[in-house]
Backbone as a ProteinNet text record, in pm:
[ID]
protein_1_A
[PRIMARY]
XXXXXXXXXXXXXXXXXXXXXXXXXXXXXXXXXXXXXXXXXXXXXXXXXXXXXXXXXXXXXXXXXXXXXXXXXXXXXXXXXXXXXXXXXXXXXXXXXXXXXXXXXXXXXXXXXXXXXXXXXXXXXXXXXXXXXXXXXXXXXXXXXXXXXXXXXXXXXXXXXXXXXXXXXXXXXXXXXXXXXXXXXXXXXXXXXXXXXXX
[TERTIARY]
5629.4	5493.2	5469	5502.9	5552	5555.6	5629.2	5638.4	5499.6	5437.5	5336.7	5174	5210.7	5124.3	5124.2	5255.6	5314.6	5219.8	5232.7	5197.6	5049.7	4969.5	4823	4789.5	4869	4849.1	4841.3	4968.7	4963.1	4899.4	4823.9	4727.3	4592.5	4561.9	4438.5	4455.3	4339.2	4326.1	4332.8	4349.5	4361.1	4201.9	4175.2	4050.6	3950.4	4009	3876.1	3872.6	3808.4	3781.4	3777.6	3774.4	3780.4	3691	3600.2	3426.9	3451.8	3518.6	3548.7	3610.6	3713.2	3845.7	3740.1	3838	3822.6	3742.5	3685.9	3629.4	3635.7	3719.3	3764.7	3645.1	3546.7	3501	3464	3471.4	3441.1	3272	3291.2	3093.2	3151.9	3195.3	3159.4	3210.8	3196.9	3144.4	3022.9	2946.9	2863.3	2883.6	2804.9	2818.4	2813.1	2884.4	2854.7	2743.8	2642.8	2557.8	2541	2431.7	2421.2	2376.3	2398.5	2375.2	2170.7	2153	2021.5	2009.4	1898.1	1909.4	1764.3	1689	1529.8	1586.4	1518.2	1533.9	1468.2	1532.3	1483.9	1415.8	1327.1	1234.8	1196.9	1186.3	1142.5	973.2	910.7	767	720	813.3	707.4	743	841.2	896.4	784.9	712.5	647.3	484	473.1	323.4	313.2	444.5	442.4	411.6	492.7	460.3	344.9	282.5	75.7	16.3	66.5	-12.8	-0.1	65.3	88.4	40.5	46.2	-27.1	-188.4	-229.4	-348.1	-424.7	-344.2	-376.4	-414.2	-282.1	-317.1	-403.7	-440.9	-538.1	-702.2	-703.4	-809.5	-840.8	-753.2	-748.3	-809.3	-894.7	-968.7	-812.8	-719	-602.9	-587.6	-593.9	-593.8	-685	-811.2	-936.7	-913.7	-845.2	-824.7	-745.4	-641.9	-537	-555.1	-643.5	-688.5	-800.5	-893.1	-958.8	-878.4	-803.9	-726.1	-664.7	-588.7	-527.8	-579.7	-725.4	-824.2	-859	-896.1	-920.9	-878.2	-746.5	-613.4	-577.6	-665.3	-627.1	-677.3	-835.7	-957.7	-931.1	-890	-879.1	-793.2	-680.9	-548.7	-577.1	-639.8	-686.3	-827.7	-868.1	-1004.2	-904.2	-829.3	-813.8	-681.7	-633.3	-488.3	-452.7	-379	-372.5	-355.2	-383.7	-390.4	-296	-156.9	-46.4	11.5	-10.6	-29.2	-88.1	-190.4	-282.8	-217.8	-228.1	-180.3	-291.3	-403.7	-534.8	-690.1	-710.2	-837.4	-944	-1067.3	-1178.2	-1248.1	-1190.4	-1231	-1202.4	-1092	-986.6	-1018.6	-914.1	-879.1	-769.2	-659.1	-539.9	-605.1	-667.7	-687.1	-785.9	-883	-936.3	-835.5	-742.1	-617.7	-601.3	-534.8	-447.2	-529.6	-676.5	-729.5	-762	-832.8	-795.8	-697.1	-574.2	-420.9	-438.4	-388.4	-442.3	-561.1	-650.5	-799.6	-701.7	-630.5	-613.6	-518.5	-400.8	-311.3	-377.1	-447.6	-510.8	-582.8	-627.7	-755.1	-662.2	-603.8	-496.7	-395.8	-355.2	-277	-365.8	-483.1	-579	-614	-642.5	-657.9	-562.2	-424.3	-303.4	-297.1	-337.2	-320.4	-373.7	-546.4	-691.3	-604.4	-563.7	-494.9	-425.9	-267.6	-238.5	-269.4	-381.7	-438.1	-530.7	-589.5	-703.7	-579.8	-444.6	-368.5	-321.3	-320.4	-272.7	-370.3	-514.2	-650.3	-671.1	-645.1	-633.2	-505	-440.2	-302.4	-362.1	-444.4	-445.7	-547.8	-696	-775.4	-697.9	-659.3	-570.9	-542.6	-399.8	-361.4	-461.9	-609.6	-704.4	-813.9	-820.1	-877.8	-767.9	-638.7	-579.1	-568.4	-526.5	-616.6	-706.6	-817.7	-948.7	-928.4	-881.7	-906.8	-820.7	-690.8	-615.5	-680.1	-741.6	-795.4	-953.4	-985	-1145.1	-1043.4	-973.9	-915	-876	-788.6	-768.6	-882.9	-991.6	-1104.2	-1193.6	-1216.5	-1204.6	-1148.8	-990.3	-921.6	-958.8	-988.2	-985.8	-1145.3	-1193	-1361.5	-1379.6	-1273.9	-1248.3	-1155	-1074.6	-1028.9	-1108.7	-1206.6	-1283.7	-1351.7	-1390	-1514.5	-1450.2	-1342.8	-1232.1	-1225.2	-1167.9	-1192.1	-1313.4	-1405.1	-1554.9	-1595.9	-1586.8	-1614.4	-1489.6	-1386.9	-1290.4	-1305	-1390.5	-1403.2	-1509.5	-1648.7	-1723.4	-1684.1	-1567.1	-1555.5	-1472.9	-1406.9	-1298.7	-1401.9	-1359.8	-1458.7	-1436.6	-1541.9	-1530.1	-1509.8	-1511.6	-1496.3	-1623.1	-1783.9	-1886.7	-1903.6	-1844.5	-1928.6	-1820.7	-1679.8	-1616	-1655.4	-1682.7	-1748.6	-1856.9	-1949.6	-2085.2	-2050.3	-1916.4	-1919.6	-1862.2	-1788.2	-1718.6	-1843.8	-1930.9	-2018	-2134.2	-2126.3	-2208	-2153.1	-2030.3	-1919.1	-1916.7	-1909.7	-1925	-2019.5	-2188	-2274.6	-2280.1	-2256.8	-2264.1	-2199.2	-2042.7	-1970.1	-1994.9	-2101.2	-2168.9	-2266.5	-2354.9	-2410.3	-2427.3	-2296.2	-2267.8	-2181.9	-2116.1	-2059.8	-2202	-2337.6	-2422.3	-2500	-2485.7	-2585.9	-2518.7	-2375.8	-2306.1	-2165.6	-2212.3	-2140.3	-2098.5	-2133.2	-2043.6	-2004.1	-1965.5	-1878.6	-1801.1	-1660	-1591.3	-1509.8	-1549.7	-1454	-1501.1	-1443.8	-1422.8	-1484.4	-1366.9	-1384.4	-1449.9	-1545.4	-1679.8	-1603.5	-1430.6	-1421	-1325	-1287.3	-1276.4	-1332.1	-1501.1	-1636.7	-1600.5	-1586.8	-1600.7	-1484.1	-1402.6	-1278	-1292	-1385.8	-1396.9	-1446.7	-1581.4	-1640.7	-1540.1	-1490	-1374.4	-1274.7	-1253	-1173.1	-1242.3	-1383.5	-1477.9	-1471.5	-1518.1	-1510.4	-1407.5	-1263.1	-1161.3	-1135.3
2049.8	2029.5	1883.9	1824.2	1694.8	1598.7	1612.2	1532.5	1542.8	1639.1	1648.9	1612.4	1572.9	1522.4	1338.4	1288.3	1157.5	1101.6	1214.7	1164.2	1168.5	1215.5	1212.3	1113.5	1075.7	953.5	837.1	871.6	726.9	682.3	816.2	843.9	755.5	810.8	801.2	630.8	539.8	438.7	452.3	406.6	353.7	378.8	455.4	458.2	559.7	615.8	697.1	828.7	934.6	1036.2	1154.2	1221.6	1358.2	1303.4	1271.8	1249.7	1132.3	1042.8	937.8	895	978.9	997.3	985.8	930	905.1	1068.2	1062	1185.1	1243.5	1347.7	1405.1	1331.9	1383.5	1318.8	1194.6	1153.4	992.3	961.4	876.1	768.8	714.9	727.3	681.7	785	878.3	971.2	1055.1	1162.6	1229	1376.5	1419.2	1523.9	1612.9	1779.4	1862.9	1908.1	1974.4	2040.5	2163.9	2174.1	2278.7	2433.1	2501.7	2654.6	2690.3	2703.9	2722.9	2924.6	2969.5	3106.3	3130.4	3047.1	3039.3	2958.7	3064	2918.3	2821.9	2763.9	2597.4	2585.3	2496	2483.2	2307.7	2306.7	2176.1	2158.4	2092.1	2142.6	2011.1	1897.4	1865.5	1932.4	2018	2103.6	2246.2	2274.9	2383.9	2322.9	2177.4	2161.1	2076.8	2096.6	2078.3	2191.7	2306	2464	2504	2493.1	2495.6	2405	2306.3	2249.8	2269.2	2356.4	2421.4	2559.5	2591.9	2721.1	2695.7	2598.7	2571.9	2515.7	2449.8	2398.8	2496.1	2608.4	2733.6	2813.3	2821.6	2912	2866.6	2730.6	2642.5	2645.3	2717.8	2689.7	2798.1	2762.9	2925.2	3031.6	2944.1	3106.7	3191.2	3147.1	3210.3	3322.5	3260	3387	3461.8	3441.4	3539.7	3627.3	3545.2	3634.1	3760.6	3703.4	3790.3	3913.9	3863	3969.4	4102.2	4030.7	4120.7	4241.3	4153.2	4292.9	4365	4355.1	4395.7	4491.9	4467.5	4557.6	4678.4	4662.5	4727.7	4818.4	4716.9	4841.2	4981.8	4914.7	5026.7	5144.8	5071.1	5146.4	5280.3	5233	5323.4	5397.3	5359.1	5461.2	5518.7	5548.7	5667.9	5710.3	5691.8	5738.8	5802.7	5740.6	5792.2	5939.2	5997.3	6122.6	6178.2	6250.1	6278.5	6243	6282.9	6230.5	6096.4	5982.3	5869.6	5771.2	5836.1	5717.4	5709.4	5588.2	5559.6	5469.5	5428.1	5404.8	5492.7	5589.7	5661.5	5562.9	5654.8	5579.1	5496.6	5495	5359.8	5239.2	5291.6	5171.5	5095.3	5174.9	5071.1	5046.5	5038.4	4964.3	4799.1	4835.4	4699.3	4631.4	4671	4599.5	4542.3	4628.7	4556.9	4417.2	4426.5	4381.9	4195.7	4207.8	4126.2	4014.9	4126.9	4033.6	3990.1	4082.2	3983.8	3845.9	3855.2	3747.2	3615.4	3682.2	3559.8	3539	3579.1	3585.4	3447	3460.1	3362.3	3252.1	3256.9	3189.5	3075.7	3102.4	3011.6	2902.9	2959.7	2881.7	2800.8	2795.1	2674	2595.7	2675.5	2548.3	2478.5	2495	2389.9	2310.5	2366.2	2233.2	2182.3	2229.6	2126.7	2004.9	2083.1	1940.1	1842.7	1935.9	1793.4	1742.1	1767.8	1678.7	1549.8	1652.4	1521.2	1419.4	1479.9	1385.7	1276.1	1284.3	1239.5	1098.4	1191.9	1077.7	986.3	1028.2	985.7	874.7	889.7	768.3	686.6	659.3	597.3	464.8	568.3	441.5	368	447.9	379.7	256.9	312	160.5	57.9	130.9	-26.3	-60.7	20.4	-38.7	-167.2	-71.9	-214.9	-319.4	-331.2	-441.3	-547.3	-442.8	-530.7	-606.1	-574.8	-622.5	-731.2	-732.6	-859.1	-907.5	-926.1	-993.2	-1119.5	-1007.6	-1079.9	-1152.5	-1086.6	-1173	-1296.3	-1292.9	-1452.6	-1522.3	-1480.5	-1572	-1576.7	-1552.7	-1591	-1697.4	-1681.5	-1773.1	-1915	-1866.9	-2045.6	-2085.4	-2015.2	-2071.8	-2139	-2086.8	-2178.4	-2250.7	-2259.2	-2408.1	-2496.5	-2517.1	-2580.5	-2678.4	-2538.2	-2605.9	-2689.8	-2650.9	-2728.9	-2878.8	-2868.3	-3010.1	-3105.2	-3019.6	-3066	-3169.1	-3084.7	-3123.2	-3254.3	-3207.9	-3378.2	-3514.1	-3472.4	-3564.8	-3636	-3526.9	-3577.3	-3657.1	-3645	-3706.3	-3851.3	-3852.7	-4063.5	-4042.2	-3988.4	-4049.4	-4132.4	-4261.7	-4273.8	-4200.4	-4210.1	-4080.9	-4225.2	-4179.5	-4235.4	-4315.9	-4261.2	-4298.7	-4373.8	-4383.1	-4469.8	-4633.3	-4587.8	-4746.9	-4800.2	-4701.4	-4753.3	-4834.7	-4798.1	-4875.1	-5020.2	-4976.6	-5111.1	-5206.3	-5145.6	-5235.7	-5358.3	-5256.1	-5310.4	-5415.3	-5355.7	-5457.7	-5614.3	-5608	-5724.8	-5796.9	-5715.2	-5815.5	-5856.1	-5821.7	-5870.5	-6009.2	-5965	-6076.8	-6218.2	-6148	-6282.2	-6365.5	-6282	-6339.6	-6377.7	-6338.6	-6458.3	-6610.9	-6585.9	-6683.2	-6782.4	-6740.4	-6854.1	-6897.4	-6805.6	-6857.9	-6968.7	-6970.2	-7009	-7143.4	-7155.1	-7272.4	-7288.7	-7308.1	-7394.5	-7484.1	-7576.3	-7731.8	-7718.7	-7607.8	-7556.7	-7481.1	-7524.5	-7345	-7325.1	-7352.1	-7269.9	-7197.4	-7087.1	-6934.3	-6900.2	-6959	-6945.9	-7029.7	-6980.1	-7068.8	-7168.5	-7118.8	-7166.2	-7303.5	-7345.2	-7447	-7575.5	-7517.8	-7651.7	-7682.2	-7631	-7682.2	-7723.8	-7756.7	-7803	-7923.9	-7976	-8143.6	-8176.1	-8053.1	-8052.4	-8047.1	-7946	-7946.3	-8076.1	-8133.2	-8248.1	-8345	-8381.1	-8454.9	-8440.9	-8316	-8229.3	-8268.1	-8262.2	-8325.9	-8462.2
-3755.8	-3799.2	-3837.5	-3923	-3974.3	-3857.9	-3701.8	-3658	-3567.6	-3576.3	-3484.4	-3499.2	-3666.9	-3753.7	-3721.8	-3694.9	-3747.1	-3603.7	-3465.9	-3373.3	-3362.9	-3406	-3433.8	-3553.9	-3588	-3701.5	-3589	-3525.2	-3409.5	-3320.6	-3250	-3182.4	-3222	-3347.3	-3427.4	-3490	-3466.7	-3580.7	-3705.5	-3782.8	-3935.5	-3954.5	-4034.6	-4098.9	-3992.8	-3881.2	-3791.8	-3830.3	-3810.9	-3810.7	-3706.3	-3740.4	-3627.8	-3510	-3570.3	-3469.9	-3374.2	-3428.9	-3395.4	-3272.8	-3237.8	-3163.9	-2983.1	-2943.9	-2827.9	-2757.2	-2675	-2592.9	-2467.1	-2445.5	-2330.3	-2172.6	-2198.9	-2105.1	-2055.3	-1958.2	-1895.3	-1903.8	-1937.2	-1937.2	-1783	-1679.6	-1571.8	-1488.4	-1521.6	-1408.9	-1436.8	-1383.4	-1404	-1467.9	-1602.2	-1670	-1496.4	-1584.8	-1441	-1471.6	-1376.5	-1330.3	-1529.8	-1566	-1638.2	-1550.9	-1619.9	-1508.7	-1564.6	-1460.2	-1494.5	-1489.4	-1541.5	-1537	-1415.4	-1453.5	-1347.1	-1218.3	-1124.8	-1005.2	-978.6	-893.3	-929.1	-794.6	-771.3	-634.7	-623.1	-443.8	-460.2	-446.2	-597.8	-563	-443.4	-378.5	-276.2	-134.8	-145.8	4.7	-54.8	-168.2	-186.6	-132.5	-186.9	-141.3	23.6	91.7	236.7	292.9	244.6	296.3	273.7	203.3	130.1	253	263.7	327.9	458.7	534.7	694.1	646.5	538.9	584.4	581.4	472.5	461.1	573.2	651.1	786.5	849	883.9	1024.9	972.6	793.8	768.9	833.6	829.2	869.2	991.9	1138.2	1283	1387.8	1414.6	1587.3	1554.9	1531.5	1586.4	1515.7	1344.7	1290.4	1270.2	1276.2	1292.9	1392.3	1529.7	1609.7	1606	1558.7	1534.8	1433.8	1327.1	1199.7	1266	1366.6	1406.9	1508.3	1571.9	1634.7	1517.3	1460.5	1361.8	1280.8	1268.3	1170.3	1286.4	1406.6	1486.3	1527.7	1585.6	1617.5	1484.2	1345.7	1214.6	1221.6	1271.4	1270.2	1338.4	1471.2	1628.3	1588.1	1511.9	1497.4	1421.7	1307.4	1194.3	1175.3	1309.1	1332.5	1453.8	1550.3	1684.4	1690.9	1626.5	1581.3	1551.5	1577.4	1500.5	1379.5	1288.1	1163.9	1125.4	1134.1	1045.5	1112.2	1181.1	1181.3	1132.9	1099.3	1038.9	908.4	842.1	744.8	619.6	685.9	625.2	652.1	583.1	643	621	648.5	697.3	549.1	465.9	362.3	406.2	441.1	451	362.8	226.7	111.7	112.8	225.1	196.1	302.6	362.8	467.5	416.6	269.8	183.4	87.4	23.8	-79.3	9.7	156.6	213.8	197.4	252.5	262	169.6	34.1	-93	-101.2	-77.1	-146.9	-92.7	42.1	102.3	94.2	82.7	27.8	-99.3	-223	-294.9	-360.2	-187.4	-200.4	-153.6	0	15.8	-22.1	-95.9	-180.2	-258.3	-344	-447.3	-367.9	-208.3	-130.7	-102.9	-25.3	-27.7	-121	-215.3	-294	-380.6	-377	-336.9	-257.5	-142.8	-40.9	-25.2	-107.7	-100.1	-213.2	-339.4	-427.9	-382.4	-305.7	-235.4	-127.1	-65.1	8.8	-70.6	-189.8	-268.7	-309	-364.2	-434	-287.4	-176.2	-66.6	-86.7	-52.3	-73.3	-167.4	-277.4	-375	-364.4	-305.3	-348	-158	-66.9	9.9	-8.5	-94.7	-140.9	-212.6	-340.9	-371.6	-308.5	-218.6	-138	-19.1	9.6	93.1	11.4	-150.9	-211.9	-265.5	-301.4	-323.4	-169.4	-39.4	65.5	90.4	48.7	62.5	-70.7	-155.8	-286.6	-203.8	-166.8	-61.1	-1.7	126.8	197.9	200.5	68.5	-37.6	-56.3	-133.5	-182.6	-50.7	9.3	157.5	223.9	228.1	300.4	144.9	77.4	-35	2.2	24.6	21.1	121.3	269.3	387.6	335.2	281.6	292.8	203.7	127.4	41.8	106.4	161.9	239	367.4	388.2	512.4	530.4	402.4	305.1	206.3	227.8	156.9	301	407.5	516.8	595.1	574.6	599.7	563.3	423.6	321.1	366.6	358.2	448.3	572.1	636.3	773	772	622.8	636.8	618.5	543.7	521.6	636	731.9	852.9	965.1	1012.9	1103.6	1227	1266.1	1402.6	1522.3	1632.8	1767.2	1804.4	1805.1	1831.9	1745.5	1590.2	1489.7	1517.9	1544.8	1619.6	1722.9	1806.2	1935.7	1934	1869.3	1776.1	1707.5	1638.9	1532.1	1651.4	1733.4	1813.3	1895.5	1985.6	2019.7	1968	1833.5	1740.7	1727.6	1672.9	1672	1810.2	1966.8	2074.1	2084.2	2015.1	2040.9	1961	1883.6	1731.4	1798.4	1844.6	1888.2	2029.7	2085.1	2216.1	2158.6	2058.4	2003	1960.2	1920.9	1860.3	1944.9	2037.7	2168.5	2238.3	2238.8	2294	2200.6	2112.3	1999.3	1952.7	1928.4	1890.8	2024.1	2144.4	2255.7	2197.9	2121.8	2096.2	1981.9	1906.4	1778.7	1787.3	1914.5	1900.7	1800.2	1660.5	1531.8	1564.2	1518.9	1496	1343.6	1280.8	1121.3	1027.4	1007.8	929.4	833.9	745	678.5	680	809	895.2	862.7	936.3	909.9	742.9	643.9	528.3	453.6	523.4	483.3	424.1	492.9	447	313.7	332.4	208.3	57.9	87.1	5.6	-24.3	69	27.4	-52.2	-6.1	-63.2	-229.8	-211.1	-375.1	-475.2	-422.9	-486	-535.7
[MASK]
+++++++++++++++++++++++++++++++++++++++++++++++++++++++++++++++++++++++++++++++++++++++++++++++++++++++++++++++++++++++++++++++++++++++++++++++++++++++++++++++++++++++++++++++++++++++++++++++++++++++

């Protein structure tokens, strides 16, 4: 007893407690599974199945299909022979049958519409974060264009050099016509002298 004590002393830190003590199970693996007593379901594999039945309830086949067997009910149970028939002429089991049905009916369809209202809003969303998207990028592009624009208004263009150019050959054919026996160029030439004078 004694020694089996000495080894849980050795085991155990100085100062820990029962609570304390290291714990059978691992933090890096996963607890197991708890046992459930209800069964468990997947509700978006339940509102995929709603939504195919809600579909074929919605389709020409189904109504045909539904009139046929509504028919074939009638047919059998007036024509049929007495101990065959299995609905007489009320026919309140093929009224039960119908409600049940409208019954389930009604309640997929309208999981189904929430599901789709739920699709419904989620692309509205990313159709309006689209649209602010592409509001702001049409925004920058027409500020830009418009930065552009004004830029281009001080760039000289082609026609406005072409102009100045022409202006300048006129000027300087002027002026070879006008002063032949002065070919300076540079006005500031002729006054050189003046300048020296000045000094």
């Amino acid at each position: 007893m004694a020694p089996e004590r000495e080894n849980l002393r050795e085991r155990t830190p100085a100062g820990a407690t029962a609570a304390s003590r290291p714990r059978t199970t691992r933090l890096d693996q996963p607890l197991p599974r708890r046992r459930r007593f209800l069964p468990e379901y997947d509700p978006e594999a339940f509102g995929r199945l709603s939504e195919r039945i809600a579909r074929f309830l919605g389709t020409g086949r189904f109504i045909v299909w539904m009139t046929i067997v509504i028919i074939l009910w009638v047919l059998w149970n007036v024509f049929a022979p007495r101990g065959l028939r299995f609905d007489e002429y009320p026919f309140i089991f093929l009224t039960l049958m119908l409600s049940l049905q409208a019954s389930y009916a009604a309640p997929l369809i309208l999981l189904a519409q929430n599901r789709q209202d739920d699709r419904d809003r989620v692309n509205l969303e990313q159709d309006r974060k689209q649209n602010e998207r592409s509001i702001a990028d049409t925004e920058y592009l027409t500020r830009e264009i418009a930065a552009l624009r004004i830029g281009l208004g001080e760039v000289a263009t082609r026609d406005w050099i072409r102009s100045e150019l022409q202006d300048t050959i006129k000027e300087m054919e002027e002026r070879q016509n006008g002063h032949r026996h002065d070919p300076v160029v540079f006005p500031a030439e002729r006054s050189r002298g003046r300048d020296a004078d000045d000094r």
